[in-house]
Backbone bond lengths (Angstrom), bond angles and torsions (degrees), N, CA, C in turn:
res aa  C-N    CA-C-N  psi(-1)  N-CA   C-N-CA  omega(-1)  CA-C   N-CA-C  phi
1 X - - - 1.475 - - 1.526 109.76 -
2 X 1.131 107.73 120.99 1.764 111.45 176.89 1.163 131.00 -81.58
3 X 1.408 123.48 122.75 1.887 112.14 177.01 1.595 110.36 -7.39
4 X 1.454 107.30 166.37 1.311 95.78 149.69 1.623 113.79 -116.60
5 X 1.320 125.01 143.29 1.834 118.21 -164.33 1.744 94.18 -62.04
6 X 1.370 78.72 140.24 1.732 94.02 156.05 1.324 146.35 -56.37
7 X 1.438 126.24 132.96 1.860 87.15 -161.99 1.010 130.92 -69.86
8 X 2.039 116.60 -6.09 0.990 105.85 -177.55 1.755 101.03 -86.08
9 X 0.890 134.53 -28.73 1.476 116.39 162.57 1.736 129.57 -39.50
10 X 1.605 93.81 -30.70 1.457 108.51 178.87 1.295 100.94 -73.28
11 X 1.508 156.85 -42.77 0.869 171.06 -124.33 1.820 97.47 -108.27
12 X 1.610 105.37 -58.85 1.418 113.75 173.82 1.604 121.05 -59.15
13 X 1.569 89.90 -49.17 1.887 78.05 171.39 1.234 116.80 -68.93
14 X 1.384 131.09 -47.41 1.730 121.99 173.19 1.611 120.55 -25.92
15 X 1.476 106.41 -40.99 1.586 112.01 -171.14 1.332 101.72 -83.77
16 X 1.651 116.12 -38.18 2.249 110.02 -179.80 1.569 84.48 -40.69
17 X 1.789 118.00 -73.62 1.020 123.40 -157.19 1.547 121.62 -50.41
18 X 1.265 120.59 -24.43 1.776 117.16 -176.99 1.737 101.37 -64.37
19 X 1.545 94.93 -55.91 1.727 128.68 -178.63 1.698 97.82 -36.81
20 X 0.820 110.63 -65.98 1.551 112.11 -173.12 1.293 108.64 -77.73
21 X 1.235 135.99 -4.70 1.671 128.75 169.03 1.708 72.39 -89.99
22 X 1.247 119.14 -70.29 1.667 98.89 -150.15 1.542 131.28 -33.18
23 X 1.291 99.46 -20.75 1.856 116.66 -157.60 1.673 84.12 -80.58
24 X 1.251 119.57 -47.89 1.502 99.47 179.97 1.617 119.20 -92.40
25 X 0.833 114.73 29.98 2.151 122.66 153.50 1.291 97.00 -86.13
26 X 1.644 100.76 127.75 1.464 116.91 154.98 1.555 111.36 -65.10
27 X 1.258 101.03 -55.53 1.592 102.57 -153.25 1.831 106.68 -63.83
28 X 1.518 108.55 123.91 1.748 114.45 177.65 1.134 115.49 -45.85
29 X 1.481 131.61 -40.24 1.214 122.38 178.54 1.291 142.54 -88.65
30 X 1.326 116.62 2.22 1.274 143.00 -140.55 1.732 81.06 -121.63
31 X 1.347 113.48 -81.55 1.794 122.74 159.73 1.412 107.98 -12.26
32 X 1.587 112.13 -69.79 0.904 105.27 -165.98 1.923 117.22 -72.42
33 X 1.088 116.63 -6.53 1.757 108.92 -178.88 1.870 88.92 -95.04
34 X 1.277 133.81 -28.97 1.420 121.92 -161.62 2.115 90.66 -76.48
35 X 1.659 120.67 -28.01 1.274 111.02 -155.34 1.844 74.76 -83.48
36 X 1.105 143.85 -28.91 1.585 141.46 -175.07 1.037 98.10 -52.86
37 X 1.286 134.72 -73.34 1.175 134.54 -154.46 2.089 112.92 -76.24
38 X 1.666 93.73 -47.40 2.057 67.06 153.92 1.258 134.75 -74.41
39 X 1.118 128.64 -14.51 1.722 138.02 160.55 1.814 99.49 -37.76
40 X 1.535 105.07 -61.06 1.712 106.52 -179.49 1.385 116.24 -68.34
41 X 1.628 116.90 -10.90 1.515 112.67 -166.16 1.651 98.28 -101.01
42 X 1.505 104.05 -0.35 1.682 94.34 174.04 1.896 105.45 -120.34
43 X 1.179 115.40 -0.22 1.573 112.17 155.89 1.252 93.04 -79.18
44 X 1.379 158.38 -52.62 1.607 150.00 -135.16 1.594 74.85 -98.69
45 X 1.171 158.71 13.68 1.130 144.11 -134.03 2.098 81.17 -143.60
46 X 1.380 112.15 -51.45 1.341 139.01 -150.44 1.589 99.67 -70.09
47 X 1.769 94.03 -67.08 1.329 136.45 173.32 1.827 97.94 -24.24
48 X 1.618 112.95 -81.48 1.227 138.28 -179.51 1.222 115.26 -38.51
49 X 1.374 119.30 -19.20 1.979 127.31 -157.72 1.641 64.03 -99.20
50 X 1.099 114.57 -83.24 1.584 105.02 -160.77 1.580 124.99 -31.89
51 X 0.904 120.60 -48.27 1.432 114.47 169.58 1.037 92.99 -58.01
52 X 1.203 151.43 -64.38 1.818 136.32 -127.97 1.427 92.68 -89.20
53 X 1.717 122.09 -24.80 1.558 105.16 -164.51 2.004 77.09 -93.88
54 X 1.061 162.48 -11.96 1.038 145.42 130.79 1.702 134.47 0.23
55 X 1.539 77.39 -75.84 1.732 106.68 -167.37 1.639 82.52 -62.42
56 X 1.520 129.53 -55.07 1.189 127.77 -152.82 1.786 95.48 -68.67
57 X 1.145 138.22 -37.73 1.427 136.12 179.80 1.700 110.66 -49.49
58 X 1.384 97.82 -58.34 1.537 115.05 -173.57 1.431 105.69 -44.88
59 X 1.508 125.31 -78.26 1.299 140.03 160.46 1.850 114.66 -9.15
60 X 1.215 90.11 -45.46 1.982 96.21 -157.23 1.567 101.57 -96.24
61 X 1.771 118.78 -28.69 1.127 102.50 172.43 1.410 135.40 -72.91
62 X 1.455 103.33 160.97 1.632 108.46 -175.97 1.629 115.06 -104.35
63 X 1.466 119.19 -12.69 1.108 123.07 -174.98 2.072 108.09 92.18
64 X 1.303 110.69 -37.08 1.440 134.76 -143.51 1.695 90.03 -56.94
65 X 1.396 110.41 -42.39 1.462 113.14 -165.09 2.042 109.49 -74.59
66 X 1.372 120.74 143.61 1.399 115.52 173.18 1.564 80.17 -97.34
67 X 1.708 105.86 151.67 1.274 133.50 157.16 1.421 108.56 -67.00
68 X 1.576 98.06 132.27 1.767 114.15 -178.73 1.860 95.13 -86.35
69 X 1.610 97.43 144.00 1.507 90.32 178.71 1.264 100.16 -73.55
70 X 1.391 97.65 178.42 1.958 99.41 -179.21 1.525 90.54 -153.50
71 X 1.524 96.64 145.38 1.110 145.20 -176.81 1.456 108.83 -35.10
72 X 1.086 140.67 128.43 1.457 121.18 -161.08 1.721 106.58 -84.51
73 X 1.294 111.33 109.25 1.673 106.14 177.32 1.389 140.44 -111.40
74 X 0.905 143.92 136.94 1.304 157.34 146.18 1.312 130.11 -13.52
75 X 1.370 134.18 62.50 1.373 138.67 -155.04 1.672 108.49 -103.57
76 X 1.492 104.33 121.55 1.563 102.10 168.44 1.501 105.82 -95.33
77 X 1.384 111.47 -158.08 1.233 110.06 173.44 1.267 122.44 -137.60
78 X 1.403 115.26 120.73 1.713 124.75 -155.55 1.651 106.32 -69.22
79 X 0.976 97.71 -59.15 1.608 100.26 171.60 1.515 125.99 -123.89
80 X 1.130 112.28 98.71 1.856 119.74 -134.73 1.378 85.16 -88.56
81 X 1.084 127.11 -50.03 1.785 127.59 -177.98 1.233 100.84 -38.05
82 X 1.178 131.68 -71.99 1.564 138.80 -168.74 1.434 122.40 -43.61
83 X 1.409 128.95 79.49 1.226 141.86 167.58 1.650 103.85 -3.00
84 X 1.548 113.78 141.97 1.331 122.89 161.00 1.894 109.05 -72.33
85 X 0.908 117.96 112.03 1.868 94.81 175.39 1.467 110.50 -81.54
86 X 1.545 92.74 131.38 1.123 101.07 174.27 1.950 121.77 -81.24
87 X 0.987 125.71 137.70 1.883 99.72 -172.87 1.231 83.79 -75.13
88 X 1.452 96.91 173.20 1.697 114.64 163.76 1.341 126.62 -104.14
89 X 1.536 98.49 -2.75 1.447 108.23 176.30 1.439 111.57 -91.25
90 X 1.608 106.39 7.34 1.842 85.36 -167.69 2.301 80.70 -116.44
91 X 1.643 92.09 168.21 1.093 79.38 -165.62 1.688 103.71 -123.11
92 X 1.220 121.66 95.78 1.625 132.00 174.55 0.913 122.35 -61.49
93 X 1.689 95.24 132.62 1.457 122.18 169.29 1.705 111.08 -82.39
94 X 1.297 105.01 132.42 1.587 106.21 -170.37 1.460 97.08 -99.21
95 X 1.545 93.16 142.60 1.667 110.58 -160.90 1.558 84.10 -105.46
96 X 1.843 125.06 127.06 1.155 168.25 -179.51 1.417 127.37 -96.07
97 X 1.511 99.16 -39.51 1.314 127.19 -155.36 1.502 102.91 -104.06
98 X 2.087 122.52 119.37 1.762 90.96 179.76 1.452 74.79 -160.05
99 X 1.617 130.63 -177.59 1.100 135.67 145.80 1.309 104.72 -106.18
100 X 1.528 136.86 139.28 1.208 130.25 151.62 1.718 126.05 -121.96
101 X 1.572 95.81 137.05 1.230 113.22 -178.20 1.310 107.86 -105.21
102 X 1.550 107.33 139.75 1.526 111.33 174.04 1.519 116.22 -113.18
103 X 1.106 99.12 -18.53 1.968 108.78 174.94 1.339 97.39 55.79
104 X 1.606 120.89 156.65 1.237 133.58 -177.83 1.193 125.43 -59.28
105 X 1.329 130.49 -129.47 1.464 131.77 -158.43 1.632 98.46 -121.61
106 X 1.361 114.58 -14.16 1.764 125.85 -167.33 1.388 101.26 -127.31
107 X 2.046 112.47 9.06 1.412 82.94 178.87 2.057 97.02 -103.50
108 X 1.080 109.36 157.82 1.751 110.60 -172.91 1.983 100.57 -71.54
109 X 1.171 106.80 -33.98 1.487 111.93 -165.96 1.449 122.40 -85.62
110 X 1.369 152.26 140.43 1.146 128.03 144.38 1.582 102.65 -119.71
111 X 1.696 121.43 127.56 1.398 141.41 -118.90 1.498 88.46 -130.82
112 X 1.459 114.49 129.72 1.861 127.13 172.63 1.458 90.15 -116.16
113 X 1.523 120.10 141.61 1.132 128.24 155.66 1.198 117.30 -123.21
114 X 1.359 118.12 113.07 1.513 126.28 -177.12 1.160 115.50 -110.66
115 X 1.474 111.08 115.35 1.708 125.34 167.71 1.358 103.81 -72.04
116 X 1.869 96.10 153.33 1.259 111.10 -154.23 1.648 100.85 -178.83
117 X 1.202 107.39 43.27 1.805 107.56 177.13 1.909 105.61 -15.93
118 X 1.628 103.75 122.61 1.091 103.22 154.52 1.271 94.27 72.39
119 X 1.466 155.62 35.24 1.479 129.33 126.80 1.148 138.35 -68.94
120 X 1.383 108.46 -0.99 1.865 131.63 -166.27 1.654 89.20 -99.43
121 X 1.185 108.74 13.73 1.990 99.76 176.25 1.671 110.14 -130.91
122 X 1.815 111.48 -7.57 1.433 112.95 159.68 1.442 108.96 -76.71
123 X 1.617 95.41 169.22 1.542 125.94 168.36 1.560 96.90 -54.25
124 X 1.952 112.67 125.55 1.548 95.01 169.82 1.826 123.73 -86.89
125 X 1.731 80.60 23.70 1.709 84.18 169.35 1.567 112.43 -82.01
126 X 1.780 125.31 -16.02 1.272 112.73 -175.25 1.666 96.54 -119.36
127 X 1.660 114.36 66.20 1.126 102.81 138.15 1.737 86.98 -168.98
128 X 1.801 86.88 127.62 1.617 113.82 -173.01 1.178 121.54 -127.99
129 X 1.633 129.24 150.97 1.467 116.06 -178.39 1.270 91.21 -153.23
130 X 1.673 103.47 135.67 1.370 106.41 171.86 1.618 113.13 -102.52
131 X 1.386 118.77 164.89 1.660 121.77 168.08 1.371 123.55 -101.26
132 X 1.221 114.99 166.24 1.506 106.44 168.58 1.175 97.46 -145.05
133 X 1.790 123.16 -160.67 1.425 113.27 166.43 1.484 101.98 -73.90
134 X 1.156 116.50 -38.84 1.616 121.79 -164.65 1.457 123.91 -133.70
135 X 1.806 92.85 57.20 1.565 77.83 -170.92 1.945 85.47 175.25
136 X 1.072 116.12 151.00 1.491 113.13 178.00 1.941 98.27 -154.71
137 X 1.559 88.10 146.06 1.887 77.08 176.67 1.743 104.53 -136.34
138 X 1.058 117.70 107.91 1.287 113.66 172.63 1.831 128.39 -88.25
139 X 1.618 114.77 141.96 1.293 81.75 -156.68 2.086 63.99 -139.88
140 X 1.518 108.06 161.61 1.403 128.17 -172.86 1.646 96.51 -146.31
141 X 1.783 105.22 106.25 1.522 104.55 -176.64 1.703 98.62 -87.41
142 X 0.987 126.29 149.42 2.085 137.94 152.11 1.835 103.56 51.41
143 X 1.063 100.00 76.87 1.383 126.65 178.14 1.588 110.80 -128.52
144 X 1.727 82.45 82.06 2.169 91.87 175.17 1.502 106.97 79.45
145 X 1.737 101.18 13.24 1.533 86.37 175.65 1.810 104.75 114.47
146 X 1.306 98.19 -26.21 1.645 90.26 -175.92 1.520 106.34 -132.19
147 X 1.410 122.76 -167.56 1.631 131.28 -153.97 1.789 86.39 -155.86
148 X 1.156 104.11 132.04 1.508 121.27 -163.45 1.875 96.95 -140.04
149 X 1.532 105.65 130.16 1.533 128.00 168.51 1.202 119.08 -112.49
150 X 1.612 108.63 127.88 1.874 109.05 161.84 1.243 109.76 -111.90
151 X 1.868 147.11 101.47 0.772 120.50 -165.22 2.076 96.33 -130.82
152 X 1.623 103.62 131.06 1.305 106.18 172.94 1.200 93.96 -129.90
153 X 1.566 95.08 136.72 1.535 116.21 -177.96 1.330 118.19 -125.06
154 X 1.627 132.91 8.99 1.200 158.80 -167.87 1.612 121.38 -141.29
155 X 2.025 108.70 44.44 1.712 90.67 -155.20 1.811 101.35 -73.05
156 X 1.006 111.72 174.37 1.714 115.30 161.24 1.726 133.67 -45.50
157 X 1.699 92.75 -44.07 1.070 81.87 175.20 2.079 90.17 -127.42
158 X 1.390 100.39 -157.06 1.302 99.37 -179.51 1.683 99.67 -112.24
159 X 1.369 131.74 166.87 1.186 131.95 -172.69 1.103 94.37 -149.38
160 X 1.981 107.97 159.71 1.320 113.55 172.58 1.858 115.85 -93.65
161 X 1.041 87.81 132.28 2.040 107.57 -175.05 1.576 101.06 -52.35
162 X 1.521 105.36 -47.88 1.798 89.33 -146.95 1.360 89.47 -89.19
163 X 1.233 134.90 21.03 1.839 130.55 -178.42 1.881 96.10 -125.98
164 X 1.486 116.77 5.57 1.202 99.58 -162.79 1.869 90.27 -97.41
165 X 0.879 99.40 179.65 2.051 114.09 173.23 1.060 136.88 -176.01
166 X 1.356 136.02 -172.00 1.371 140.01 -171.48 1.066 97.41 -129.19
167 X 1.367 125.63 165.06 1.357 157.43 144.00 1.164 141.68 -116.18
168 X 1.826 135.81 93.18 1.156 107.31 -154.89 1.694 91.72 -122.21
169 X 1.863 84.77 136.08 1.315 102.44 -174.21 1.786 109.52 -105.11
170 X 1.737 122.74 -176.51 0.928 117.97 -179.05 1.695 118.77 -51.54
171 X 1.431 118.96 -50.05 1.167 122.68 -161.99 1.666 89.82 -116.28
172 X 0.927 145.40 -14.16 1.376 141.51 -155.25 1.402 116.86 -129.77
173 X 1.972 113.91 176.65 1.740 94.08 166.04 1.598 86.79 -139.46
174 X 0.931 121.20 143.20 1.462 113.36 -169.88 1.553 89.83 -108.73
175 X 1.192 127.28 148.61 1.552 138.17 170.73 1.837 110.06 -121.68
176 X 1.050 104.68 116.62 1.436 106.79 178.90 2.369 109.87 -113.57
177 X 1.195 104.27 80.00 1.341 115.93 151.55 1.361 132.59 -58.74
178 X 1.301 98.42 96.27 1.773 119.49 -177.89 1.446 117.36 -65.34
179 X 1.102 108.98 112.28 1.466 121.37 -171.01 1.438 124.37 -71.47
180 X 1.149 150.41 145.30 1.510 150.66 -165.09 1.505 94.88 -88.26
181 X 1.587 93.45 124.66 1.791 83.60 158.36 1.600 131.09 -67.14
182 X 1.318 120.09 142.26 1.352 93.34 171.04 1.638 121.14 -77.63
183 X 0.936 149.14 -55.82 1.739 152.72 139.46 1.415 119.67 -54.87
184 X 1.108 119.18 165.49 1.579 131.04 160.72 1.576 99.69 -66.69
185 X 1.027 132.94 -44.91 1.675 145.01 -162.63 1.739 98.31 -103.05
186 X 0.919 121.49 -16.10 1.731 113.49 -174.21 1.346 120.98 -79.87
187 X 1.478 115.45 -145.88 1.508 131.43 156.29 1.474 126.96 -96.08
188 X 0.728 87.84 -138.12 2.027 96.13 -178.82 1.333 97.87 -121.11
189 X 1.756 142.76 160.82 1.340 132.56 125.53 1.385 139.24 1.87
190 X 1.168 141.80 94.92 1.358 128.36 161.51 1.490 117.13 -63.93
191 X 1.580 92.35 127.96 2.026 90.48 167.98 1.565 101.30 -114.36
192 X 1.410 98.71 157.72 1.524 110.97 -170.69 1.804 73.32 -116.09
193 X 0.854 136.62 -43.64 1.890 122.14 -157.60 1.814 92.53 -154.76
194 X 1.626 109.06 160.97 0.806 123.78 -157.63 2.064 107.35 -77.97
195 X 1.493 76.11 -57.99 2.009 80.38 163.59 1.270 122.74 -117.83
196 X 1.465 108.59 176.43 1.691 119.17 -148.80 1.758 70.47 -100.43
197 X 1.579 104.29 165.08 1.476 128.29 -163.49 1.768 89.45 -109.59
198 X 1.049 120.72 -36.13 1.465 138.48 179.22 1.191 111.64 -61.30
199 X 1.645 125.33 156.04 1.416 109.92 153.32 1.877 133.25 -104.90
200 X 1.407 89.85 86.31 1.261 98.15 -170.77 1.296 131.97 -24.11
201 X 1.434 129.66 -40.76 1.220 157.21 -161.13 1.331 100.18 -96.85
202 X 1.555 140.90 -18.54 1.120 152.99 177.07 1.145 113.10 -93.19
203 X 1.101 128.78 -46.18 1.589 129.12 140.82 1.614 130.12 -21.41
204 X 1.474 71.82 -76.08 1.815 92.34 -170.36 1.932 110.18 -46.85
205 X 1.480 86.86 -34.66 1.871 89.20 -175.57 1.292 119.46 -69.42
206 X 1.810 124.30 -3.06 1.182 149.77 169.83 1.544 92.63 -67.82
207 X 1.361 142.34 -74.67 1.692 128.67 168.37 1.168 118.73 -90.90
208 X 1.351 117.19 48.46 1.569 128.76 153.71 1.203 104.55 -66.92
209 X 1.703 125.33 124.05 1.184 116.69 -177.16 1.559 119.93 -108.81
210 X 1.269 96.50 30.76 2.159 127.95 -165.42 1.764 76.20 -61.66
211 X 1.116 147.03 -51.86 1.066 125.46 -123.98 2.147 88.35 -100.97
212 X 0.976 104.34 -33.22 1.500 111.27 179.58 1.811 115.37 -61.63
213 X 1.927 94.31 -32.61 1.335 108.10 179.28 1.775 122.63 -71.27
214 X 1.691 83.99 -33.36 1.204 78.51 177.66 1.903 132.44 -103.30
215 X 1.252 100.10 14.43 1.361 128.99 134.44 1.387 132.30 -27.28
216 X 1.593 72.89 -69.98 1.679 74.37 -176.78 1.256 138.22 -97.97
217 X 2.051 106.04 2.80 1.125 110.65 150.87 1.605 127.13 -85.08
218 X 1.589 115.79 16.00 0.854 124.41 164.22 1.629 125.49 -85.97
219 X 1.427 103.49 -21.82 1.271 118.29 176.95 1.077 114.17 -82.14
220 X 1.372 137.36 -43.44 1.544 161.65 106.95 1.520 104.55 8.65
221 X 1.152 133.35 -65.83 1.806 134.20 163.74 1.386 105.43 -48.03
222 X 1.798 129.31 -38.27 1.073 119.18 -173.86 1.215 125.82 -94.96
223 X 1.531 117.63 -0.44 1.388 125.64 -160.07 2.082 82.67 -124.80
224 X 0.786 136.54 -25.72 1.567 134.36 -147.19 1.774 102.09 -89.10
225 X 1.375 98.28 174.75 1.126 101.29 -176.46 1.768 122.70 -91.92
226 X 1.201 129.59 -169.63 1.718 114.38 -174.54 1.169 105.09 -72.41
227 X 1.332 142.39 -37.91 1.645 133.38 174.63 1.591 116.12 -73.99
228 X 1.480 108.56 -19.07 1.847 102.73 166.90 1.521 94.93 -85.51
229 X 1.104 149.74 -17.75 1.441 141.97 -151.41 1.784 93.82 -104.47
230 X 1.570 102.53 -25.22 1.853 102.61 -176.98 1.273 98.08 -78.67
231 X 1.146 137.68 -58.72 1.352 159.67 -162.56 1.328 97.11 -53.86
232 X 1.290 124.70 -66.16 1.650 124.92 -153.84 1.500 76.18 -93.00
233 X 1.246 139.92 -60.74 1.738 119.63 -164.03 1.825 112.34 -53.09
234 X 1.215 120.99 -24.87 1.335 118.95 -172.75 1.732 106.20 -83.04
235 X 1.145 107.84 -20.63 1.907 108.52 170.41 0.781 110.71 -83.93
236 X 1.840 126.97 -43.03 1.401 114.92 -166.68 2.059 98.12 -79.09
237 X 0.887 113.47 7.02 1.651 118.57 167.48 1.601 123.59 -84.14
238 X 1.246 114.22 -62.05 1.266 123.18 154.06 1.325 127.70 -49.46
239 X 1.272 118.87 -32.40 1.428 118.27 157.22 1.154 114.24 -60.80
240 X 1.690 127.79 -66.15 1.441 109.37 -176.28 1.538 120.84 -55.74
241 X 1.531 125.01 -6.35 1.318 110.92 -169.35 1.842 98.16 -105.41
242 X 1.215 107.89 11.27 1.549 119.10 173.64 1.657 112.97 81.51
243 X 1.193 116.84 29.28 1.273 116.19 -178.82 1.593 124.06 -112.24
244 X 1.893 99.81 14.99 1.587 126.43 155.62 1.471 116.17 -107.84
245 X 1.254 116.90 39.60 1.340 108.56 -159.35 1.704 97.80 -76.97
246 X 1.618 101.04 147.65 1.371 125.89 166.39 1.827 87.29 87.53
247 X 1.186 135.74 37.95 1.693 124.99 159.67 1.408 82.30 -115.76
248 X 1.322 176.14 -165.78 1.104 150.76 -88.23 1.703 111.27 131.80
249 X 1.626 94.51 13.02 1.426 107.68 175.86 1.423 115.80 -75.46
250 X 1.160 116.10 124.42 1.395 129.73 -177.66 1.793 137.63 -123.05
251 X 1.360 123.23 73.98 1.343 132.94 -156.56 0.773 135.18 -106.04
C-alpha cells in the first residue's frame, strides 16, 4: 500500500502538468494565462509545505530543548506572494501596538515598529512575514508562552515584495515596506496612513479578467488535443470538488 501524496505535492504535480501542456500551445496568449495559473498552483503548492512542515514540527517536538538566541537578522522575502500559514491550532494574540513611519516622497521605506519584549531571544525560525503587493502578514510563534499576528491586507498604497523585509531586533520587529516608485525619474509614493479605508481588492475584482481567462481555456478544452483536454479537464474537476481552493475558478 503506498503513501498517499501530499496535497501540497498534489498541488506541484498539477502545475509540472499545466507547464508541460503549455510548452506545446502555439497561441501567446493562451500559453501565457495556462503558465499564470501554474505559477499560482506552485505558491498554493509552497503555502501547503508550510503547514505540513508545521504540523510535522508540532508533533515531533519535546519542548526539552531552550531556544539559542540568534543573532539579530535581516530577512527579505524569497517568495513574498506566498502567504505565511498561519496554523489554526495555535491561538493569536493580535498585535495593536506599532509605530508607523511613512518617510517622505524620496524616502524608499515606509517603517512599522513593533514592540515585543524579548523576541530578539527566540528561534528566528518562529518569527515570519510574508509580502504581497498590498498586504503583509506578520506572525511571531512562542514568545513568553504565546504566538502574536500583524496582519494588513488593505495597505494604502501597493509596495514591492521582493525589496520589502523584516528586522528582528532585541525587543522589537522592525518591518520595512518598499515603496513603488512613481516614475523612472521621480520619487516613491506618498502615504498619508498605513491602510486604504476602501476595499481595494473589492474593486480590483470589478477588472478581474479570471472570468475572460477562463473562457478561453474553455475554448482551449474544446479545440485541444487529448492530453490538453486531460490536463485542463482534471483541474477544472478538482476545482469543483474544492480541492483548488482560493484560484477563483468558477463553472
Amino acid at each position: 500500500m503506498t503513501d498517499a501524496i501530499p496535497t501540497s505535492q498534489e498541488r506541484l504535480l498539477d502545475a509540472e502538468a499545466i507547464e508541460q501542456a503549455a510548452s506545446s500551445v502555439s497561441r501567446p496568449t493562451a500559453r501565457m494565462h495556462l503558465e499564470a495559473l501554474a505559477k499560482k498552483l506552485r505558491k498554493e503548492s509552497e503555502a501547503l509545505q508550510r503547514v505540513e512542515k508545521s504540523s510535522a514540527m508540532a508533533i515531533a517536538e519535546t519542548g526539552e530543548a531552550a531556544p539559542v538566541p540568534a543573532a539579530v537578522p535581516v530577512v527579505a522575502a524569497t517568495d513574498s506572494s506566498a502567504p505565511v500559514a498561519a496554523s489554526p491550532s495555535i491561538k493569536y494574540v493580535s498585535i495593536d501596538r506599532f509605530a508607523f513611519d511613512a518617510g517622505g516622497y524620496d524616502a524608499p521605506f515606509v517603517t512599522l515598529y513593533i514592540p515585543l519584549s524579548g523576541v530578539g531571544s527566540i528561534s528566528a525560525d518562529n518569527v515570519q512575514c510574508s509580502f504581497t503587493k498590498d498586504s503583509f502578514d506578520l506572525i511571531v510563534r512562542d514568545l513568553q508562552g504565546k504566538s502574536y499576528r500583524l496582519l494588513k491586507d488593505n495597505l494604502e498604497k501597493d509596495i514591492d515584495p521582493a525589496k520589502s523585509k523584516y528586522i528582528i531586533k532585541s525587543d522589537k520587529v522592525v518591518l520595512k515596506l518598499h515603496k513603488v516608485k512613481t516614475s523612472e525619474y521621480g520619487g516613491y509614493d506618498y502615504w498619508t496612513k498605513l491602510t486604504d479605508k476602501k476595499d481595494r481588492k473589492s474593486s480590483s475584482k470589478k477588472d478581474d479578467p479570471q472570468k475572460s481567462i477562463m473562457d478561453l481555456m474553455k475554448d482551449m478544452y474544446n479545440e485541444g488535443d487529448d492530453n490538453m483536454k486531460k490536463v485542463i479537464g482534471e483541474t477544472f474537476m478538482k476545482q469543483q470538488r474544492g480541492e483548488l481552493g482560493g484560484t477563483g475558478m468558477d463553472f
